[in-house]
C-alpha positions as CSV (number, residue, x, y, z in Angstrom):
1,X,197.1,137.0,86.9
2,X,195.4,139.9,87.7
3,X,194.5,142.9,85.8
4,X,196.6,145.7,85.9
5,X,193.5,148.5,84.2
6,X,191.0,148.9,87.2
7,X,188.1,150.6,86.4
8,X,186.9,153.1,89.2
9,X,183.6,153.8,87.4
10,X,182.9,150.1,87.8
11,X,183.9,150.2,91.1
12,X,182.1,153.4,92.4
13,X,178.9,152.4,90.2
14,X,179.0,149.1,92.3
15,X,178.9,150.6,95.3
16,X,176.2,153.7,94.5
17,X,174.3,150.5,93.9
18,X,174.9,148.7,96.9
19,X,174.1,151.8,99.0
20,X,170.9,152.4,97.1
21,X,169.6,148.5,97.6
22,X,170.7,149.1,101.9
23,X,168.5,152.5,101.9
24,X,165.7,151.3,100.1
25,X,165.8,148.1,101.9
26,X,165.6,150.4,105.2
27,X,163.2,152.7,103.9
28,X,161.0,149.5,103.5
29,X,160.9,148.2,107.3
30,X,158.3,149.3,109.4
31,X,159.5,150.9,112.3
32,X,159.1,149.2,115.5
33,X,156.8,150.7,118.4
34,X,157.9,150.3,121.3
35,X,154.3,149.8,122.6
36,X,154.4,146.2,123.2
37,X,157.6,146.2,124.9
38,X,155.6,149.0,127.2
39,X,153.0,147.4,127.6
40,X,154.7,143.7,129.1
41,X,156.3,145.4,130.9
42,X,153.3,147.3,133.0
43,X,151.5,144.4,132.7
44,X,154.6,142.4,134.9
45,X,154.4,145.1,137.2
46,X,150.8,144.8,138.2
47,X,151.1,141.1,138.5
48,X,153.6,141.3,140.9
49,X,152.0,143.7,143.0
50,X,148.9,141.9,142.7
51,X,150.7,138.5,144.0
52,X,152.5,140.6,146.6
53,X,149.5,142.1,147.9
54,X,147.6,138.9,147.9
55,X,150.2,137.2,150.1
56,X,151.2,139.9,152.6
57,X,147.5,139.8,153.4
């Protein structure tokens, strides 16, 4: 049977809880640069135009 006293400290304390661990957890990460990303990408670039140039010649 369940209980029919629910108590919305518990519940509430829970939860202040679970939100704390989820910004702290966030707070944690590094943040991602977007440098390498960048940086792959320029780098893809210039090897194609390389190869292009190379065989239109």
């Amino acid at each position: 049977m369940s209980d029919q006293h629910i108590d919305p400290a518990g519940n509430t304390q829970a939860f202040r809880a679970f939100a704390n661990a989820r910004e702290q957890e966030a707070a944690a990460k590094p943040k991602k640069s977007p440098l390498v990303p960048v940086i792959a990408v320029v780098a893809a670039i210039v090897v194609v135009g390389v190869v292009a140039f190379l065989l239109l010649q």
